[in-house]
Residue frames as a rotation matrix with the C-alpha (Angstrom) as fourth column:
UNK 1
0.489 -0.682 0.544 -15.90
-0.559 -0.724 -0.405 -12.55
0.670 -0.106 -0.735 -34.69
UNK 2
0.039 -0.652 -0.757 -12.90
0.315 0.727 -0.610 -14.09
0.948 -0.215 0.234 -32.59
UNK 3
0.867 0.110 0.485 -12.72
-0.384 -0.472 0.794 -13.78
0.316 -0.875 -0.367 -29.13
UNK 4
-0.360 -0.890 -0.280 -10.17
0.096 0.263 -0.960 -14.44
0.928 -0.372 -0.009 -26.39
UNK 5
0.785 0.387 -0.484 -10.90
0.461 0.157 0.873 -15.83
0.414 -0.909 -0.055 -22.76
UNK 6
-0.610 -0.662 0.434 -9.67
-0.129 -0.458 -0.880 -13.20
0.782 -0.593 0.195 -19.92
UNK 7
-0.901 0.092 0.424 -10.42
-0.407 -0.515 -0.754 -13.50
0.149 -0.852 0.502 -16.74
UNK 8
-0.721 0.527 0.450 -12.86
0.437 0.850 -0.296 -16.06
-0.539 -0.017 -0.842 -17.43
UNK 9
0.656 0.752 -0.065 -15.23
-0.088 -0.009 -0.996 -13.67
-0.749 0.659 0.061 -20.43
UNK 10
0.045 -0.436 0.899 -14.87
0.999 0.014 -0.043 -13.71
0.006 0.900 0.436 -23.84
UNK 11
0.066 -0.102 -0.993 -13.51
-0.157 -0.983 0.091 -10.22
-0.985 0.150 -0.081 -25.04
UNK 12
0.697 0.011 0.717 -14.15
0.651 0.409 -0.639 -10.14
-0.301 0.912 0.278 -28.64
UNK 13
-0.396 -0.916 -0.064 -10.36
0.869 -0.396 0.295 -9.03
-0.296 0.062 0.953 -30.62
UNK 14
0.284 0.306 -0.909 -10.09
0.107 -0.952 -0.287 -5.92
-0.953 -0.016 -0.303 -31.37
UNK 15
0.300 -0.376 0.877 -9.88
0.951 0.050 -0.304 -4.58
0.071 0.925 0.373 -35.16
UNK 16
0.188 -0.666 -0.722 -7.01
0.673 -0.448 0.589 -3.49
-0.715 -0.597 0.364 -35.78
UNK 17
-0.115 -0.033 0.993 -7.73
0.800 -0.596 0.073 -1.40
0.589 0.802 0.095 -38.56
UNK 18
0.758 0.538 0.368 -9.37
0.328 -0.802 0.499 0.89
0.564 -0.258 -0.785 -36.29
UNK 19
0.181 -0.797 -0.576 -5.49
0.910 -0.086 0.406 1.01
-0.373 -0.598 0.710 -34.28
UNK 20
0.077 -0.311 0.947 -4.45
0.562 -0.771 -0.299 4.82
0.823 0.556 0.116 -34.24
UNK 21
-0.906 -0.412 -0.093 -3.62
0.315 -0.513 -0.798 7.11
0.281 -0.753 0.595 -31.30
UNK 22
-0.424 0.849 0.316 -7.34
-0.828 -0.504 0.244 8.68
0.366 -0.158 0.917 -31.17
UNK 23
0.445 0.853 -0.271 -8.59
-0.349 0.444 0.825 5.25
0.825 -0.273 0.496 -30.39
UNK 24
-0.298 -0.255 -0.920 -6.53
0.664 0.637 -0.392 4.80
0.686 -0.727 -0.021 -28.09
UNK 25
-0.996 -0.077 0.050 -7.64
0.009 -0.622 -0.783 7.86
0.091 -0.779 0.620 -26.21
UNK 26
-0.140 0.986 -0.086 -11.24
-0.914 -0.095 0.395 6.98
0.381 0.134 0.915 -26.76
UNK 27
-0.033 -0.288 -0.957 -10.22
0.261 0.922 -0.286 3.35
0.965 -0.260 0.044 -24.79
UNK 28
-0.713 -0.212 -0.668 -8.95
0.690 -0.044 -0.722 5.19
0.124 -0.976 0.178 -21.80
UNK 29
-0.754 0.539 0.376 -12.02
-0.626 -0.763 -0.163 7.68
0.198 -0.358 0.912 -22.08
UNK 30
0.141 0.799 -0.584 -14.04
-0.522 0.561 0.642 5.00
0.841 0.215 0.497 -22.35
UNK 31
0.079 -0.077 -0.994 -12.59
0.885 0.463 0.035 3.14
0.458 -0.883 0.105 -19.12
UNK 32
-0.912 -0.294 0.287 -12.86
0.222 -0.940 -0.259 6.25
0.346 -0.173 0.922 -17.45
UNK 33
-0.171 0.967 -0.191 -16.56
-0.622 0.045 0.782 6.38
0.764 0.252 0.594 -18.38
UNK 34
0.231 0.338 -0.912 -16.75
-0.111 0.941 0.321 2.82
0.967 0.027 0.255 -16.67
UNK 35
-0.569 -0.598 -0.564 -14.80
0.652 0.091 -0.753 3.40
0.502 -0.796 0.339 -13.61
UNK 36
-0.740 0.549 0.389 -17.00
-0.634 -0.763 -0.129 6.77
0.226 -0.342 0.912 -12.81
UNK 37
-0.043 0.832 -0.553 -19.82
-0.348 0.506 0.789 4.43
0.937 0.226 0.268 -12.55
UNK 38
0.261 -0.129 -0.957 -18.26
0.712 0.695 0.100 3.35
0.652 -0.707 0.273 -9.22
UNK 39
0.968 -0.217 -0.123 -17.96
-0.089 -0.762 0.641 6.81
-0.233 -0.610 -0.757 -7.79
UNK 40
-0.152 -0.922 -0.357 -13.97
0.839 -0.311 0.446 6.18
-0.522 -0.232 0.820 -8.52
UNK 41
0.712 -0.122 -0.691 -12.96
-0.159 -0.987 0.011 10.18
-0.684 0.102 -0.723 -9.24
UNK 42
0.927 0.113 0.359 -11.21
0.290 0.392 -0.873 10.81
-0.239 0.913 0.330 -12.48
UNK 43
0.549 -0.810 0.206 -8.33
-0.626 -0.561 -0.542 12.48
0.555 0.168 -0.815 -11.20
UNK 44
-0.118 -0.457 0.882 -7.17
-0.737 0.635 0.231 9.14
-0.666 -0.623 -0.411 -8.99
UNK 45
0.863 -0.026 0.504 -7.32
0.283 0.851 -0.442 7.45
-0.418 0.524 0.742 -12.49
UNK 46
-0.086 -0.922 -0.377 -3.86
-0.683 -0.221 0.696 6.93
-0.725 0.318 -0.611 -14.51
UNK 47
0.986 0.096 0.134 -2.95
0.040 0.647 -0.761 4.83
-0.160 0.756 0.634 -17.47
UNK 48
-0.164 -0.921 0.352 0.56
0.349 0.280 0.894 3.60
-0.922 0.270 0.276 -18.72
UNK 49
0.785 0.610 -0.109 0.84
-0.199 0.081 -0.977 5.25
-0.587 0.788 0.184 -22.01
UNK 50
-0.195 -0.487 0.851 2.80
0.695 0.544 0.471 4.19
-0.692 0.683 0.232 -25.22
UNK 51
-0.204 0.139 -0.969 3.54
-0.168 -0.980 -0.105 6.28
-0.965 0.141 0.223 -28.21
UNK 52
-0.762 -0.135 -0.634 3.48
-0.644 0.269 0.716 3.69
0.074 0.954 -0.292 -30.67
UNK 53
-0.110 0.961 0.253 -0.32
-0.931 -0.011 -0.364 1.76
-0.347 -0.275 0.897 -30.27
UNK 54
0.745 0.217 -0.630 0.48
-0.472 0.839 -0.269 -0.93
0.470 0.498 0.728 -32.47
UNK 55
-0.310 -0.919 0.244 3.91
-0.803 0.115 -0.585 -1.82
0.509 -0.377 -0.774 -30.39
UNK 56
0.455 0.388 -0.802 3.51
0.276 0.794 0.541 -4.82
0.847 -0.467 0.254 -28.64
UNK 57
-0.710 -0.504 0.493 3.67
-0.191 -0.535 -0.823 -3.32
0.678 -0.678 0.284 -25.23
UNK 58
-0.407 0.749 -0.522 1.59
0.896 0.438 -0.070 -3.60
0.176 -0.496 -0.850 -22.01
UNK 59
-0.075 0.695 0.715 -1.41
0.129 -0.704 0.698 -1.53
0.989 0.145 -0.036 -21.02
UNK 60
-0.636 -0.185 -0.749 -1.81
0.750 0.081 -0.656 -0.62
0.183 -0.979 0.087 -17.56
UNK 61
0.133 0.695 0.706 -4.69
-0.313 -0.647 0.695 1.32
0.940 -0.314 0.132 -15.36
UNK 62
-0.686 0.240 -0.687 -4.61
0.698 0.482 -0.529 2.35
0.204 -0.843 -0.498 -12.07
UNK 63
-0.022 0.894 0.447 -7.22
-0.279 -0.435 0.856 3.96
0.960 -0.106 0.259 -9.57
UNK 64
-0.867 0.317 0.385 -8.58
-0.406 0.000 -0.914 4.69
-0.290 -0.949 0.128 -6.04
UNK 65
-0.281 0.939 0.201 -11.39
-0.375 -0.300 0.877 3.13
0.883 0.171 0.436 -4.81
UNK 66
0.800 0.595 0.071 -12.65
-0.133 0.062 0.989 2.84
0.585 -0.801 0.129 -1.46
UNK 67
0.675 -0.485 0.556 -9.31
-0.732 -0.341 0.590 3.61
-0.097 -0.805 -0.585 -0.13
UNK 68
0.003 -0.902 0.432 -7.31
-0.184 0.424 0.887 1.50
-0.983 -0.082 -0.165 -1.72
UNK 69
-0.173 -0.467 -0.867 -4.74
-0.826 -0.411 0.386 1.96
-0.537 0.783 -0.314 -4.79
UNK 70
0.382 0.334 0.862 -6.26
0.024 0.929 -0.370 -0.66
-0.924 0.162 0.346 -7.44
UNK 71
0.327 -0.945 0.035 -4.78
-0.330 -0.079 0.941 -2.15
-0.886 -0.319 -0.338 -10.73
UNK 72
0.508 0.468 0.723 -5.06
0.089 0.806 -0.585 -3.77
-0.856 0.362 0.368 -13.33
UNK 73
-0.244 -0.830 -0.501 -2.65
-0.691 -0.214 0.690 -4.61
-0.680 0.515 -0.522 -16.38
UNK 74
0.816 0.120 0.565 -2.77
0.187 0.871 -0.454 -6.86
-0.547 0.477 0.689 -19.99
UNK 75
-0.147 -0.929 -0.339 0.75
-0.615 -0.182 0.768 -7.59
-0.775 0.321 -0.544 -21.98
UNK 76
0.401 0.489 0.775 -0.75
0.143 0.802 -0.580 -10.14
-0.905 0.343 0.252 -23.97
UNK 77
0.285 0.160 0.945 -0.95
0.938 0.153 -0.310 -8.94
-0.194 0.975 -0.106 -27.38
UNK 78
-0.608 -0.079 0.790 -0.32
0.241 -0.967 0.088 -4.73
0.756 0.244 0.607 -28.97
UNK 79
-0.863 0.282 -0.420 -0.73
0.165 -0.628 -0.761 -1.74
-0.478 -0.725 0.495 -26.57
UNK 80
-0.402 0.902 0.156 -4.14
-0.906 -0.416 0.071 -0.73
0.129 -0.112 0.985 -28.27
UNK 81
-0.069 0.608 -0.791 -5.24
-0.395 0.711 0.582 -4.18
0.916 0.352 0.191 -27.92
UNK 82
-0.479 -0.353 -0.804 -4.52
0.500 0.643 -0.580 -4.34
0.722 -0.680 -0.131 -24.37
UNK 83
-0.945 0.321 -0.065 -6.16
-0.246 -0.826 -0.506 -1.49
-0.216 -0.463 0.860 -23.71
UNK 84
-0.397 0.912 -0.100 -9.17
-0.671 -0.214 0.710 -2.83
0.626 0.349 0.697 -25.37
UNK 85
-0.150 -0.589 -0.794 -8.84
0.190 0.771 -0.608 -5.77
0.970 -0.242 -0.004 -23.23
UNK 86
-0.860 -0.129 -0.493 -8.89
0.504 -0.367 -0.782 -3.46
-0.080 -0.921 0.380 -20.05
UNK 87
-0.511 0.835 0.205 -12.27
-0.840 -0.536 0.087 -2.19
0.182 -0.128 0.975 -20.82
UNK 88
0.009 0.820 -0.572 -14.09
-0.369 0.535 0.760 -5.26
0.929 0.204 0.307 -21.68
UNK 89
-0.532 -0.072 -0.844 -12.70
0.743 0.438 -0.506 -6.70
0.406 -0.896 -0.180 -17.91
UNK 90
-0.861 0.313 -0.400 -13.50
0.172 -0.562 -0.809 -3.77
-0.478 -0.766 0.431 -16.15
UNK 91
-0.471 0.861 -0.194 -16.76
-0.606 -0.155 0.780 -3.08
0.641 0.485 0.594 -18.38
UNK 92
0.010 0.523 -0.853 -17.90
0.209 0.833 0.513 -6.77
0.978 -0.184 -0.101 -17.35
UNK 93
-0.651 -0.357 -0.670 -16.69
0.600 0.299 -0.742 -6.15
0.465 -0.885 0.020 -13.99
UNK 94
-0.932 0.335 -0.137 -18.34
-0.246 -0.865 -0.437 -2.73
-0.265 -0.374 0.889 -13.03
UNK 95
-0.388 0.802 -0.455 -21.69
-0.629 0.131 0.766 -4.26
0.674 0.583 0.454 -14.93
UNK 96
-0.496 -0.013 -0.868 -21.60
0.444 0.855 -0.266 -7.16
0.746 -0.518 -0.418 -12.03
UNK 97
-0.882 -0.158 -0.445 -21.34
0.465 -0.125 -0.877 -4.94
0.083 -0.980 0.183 -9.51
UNK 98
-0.761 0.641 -0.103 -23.97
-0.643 -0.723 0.250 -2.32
0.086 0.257 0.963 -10.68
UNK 99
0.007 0.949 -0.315 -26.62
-0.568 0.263 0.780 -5.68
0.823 0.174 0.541 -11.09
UNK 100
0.744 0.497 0.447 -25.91
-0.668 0.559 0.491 -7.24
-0.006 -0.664 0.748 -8.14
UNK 101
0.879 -0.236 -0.414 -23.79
0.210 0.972 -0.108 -10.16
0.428 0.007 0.904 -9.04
UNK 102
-0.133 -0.972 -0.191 -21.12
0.505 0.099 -0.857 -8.80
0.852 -0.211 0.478 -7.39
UNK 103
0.708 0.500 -0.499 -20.22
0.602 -0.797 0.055 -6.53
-0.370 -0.339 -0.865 -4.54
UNK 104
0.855 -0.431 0.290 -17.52
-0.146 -0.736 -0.661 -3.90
0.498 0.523 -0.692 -4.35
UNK 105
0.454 -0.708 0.542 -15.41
-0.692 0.103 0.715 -5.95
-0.562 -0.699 -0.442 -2.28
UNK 106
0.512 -0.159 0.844 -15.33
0.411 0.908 -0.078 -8.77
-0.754 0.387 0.530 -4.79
UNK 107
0.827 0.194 0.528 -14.39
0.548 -0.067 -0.834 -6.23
-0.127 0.979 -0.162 -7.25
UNK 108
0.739 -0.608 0.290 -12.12
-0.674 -0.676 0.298 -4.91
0.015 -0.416 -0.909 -5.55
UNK 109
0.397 -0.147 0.906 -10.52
-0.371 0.877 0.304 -8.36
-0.840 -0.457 0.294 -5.22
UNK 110
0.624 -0.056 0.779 -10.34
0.669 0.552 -0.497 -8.87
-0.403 0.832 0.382 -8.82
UNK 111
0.512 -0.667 0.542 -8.09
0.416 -0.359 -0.835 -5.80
0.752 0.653 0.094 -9.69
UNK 112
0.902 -0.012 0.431 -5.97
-0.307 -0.718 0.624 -5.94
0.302 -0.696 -0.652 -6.63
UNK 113
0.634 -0.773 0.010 -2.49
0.627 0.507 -0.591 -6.62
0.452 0.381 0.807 -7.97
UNK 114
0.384 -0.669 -0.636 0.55
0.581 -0.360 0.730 -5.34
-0.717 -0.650 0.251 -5.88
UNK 115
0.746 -0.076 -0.662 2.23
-0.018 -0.995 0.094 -2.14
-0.666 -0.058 -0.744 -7.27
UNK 116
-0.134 -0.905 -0.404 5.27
-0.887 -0.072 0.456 -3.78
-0.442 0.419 -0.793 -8.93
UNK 117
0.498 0.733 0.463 3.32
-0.289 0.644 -0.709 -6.39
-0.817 0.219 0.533 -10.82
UNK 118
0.923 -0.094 -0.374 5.39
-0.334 0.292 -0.896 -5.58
0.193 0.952 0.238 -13.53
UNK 119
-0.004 -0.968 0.250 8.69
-0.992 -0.028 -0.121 -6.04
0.124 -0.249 -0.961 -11.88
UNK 120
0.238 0.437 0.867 7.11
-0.519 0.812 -0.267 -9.42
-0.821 -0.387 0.420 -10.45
UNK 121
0.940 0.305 0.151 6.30
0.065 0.274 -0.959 -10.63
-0.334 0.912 0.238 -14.13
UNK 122
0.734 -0.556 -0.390 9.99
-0.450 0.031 -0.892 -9.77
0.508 0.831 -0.227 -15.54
UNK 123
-0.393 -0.852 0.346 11.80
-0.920 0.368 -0.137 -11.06
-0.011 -0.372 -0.928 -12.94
UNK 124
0.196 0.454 0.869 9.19
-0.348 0.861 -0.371 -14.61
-0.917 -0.230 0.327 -13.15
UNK 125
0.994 -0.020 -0.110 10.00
-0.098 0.320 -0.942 -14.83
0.054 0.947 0.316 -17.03
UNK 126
-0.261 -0.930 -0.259 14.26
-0.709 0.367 -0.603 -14.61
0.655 0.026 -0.755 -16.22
UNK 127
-0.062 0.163 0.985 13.57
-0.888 0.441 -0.129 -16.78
-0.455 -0.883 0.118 -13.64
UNK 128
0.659 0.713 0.240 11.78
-0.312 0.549 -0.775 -19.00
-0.685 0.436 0.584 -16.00
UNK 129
-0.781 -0.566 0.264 14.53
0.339 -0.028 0.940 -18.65
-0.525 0.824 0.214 -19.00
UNK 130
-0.076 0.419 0.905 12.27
0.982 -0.126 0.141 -17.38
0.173 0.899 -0.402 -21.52
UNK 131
-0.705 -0.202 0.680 12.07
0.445 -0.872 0.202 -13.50
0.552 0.445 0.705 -23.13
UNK 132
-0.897 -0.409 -0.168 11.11
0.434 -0.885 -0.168 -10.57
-0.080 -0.223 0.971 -21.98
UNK 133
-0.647 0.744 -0.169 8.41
-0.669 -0.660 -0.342 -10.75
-0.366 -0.108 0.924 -24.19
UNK 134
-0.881 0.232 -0.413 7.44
-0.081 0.785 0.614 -13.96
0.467 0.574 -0.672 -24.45
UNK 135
-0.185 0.938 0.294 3.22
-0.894 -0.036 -0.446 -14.52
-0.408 -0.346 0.845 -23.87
UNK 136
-0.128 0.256 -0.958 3.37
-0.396 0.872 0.286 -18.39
0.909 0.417 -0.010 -25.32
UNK 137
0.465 0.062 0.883 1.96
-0.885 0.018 0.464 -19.93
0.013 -0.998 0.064 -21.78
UNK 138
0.961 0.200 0.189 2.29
-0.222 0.970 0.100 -23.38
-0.163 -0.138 0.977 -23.13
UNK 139
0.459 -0.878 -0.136 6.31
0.333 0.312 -0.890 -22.72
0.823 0.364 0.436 -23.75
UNK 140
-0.396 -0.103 0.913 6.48
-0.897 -0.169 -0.408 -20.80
0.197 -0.980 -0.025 -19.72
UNK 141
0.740 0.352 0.573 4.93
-0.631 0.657 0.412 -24.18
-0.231 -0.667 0.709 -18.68
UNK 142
0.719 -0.637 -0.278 7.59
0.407 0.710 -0.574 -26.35
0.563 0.300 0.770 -20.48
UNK 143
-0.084 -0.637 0.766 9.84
-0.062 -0.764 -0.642 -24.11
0.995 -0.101 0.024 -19.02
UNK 144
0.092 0.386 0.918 8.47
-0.983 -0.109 0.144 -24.42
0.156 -0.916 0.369 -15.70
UNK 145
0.898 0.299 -0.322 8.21
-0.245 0.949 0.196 -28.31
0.365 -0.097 0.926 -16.09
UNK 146
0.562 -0.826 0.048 11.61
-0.083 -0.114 -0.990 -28.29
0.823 0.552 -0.132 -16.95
UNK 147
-0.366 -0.760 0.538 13.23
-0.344 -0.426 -0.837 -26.36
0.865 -0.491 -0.105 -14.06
UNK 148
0.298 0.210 0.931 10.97
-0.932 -0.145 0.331 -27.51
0.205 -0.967 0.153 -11.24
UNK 149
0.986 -0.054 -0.160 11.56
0.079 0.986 0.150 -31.19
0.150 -0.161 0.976 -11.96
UNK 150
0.141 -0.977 0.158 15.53
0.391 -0.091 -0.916 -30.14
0.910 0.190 0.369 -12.11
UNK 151
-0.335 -0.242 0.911 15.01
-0.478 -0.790 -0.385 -27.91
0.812 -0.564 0.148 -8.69
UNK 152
0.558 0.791 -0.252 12.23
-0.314 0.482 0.818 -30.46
0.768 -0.377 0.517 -7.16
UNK 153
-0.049 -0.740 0.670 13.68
-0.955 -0.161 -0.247 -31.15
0.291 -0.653 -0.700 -3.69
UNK 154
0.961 0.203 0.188 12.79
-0.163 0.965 -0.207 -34.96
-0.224 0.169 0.960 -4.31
UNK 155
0.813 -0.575 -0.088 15.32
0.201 0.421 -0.885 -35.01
0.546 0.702 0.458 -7.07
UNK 156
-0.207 -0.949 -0.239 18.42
0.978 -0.197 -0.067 -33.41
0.016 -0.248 0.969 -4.67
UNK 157
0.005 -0.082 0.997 17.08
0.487 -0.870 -0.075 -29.64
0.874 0.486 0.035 -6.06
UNK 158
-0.897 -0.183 -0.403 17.09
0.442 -0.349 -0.827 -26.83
0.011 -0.919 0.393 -3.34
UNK 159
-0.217 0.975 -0.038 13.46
0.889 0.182 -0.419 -26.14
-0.402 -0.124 -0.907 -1.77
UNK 160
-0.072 0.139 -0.988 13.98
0.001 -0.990 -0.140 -22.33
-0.997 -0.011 0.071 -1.83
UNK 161
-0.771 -0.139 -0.622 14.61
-0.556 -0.331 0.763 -22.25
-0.312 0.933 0.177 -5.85
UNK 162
-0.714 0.669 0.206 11.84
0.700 0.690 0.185 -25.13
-0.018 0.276 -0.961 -6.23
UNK 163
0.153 0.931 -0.332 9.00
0.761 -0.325 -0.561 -22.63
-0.630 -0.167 -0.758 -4.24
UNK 164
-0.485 -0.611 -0.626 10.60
0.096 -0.749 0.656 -19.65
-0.869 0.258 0.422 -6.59
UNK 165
-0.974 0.038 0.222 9.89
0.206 0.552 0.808 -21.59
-0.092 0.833 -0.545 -9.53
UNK 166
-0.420 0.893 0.164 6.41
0.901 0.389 0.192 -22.34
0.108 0.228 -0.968 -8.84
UNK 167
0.031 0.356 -0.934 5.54
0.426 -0.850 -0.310 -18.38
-0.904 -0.388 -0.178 -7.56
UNK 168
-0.571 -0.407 -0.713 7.27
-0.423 -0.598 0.681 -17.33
-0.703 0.691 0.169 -10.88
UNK 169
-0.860 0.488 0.148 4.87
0.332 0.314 0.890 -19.57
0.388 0.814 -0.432 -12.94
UNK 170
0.203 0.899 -0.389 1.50
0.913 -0.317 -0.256 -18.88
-0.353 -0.303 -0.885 -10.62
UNK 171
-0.265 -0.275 -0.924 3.06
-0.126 -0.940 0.316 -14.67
-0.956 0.200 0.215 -11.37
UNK 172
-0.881 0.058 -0.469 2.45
-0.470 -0.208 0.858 -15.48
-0.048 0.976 0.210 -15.62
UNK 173
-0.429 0.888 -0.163 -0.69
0.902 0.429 -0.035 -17.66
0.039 -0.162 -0.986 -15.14
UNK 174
-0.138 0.430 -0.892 -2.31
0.536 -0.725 -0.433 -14.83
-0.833 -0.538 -0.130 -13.30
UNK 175
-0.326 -0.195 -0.925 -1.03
-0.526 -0.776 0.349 -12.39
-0.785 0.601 0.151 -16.06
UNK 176
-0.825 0.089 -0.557 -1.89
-0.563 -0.198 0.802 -14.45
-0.039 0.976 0.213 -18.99
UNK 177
-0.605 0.773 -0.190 -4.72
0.258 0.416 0.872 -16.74
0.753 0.478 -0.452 -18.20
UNK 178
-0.287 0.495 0.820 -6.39
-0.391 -0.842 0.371 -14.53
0.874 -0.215 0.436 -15.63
């Protein structure tokens, strides 16, 4: 079976035969499931939802825990695949903590992304020149090459639009290679 590296595991793809509105609500029961494990309460959990599942759209969970409003988003690929995507992280994650290899500060750490993450992300892709919905990293780096060498306050460019540049690539990194 194929996988895909997030966040440094493999998450093996999801088959999309099984794509259909029930599985997607068996996804977010299932993170649910996974999040309780950490004491987080099930009413301080949310989800971004989508009425089409197969749309290429992003997935999105938040959640309390220990007092602060955690996050955690994938845009990668189709809304039930992002959602599937958002278990296996938090699965792997909440497994850490539970054996030890983590604590609950580190985990915390890993899905503490600033409220407007997504605003961040569409204003780093115009920034960038490239679509809306574009998830090709290795055409946002050309892109990035591109404009910082053109912005690069070596070349003449201005510093402010240079450090822009480079925030607006580190902003899709993050998002697409964890």
């Amino acid at each position: 079976m194929a996988t895909i590296k997030v966040r440094g595991y493999d998450i093996p793809q999801f088959d999309m035969k099984q794509a259909s509105n029930r599985k997607a609500v068996q996804l977010k029961n299932m993170i649910t499931a996974q999040l309780k494990k950490l004491g987080v309460e099930e009413d301080s959990i949310s989800f971004k939802d989508e009425a089409m599942v197969i749309k290429r759209a992003a997935a999105s969970v938040s959640w309390y825990m220990d007092w602060q409003n955690l996050y955690y988003s994938y845009t990668s690929l189709r809304y039930i695949e992002n959602l599937h995507v958002i278990l296996q992280v938090i699965e792997h994650e909440v497994n850490a903590v539970l054996s030890g290899e983590k604590t609950r500060e580190e985990c915390i750490a890993v899905f503490n992304e600033d409220k407007d993450v997504e605003v961040q992300r569409k204003e780093a892709r115009a920034l960038l020149g490239v679509s809306h919905d574009s998830f090709d990293f290795d055409m946002i780096t050309k892109k990035y090459k591109d404009l910082s060498k053109a912005h690069h306050p070596d070349m003449g460019g201005d510093l402010e639009t240079f450090q822009k540049i480079n925030i607006a690539h580190k902003t899709l990194k993050k998002e697409l290679l964890g």
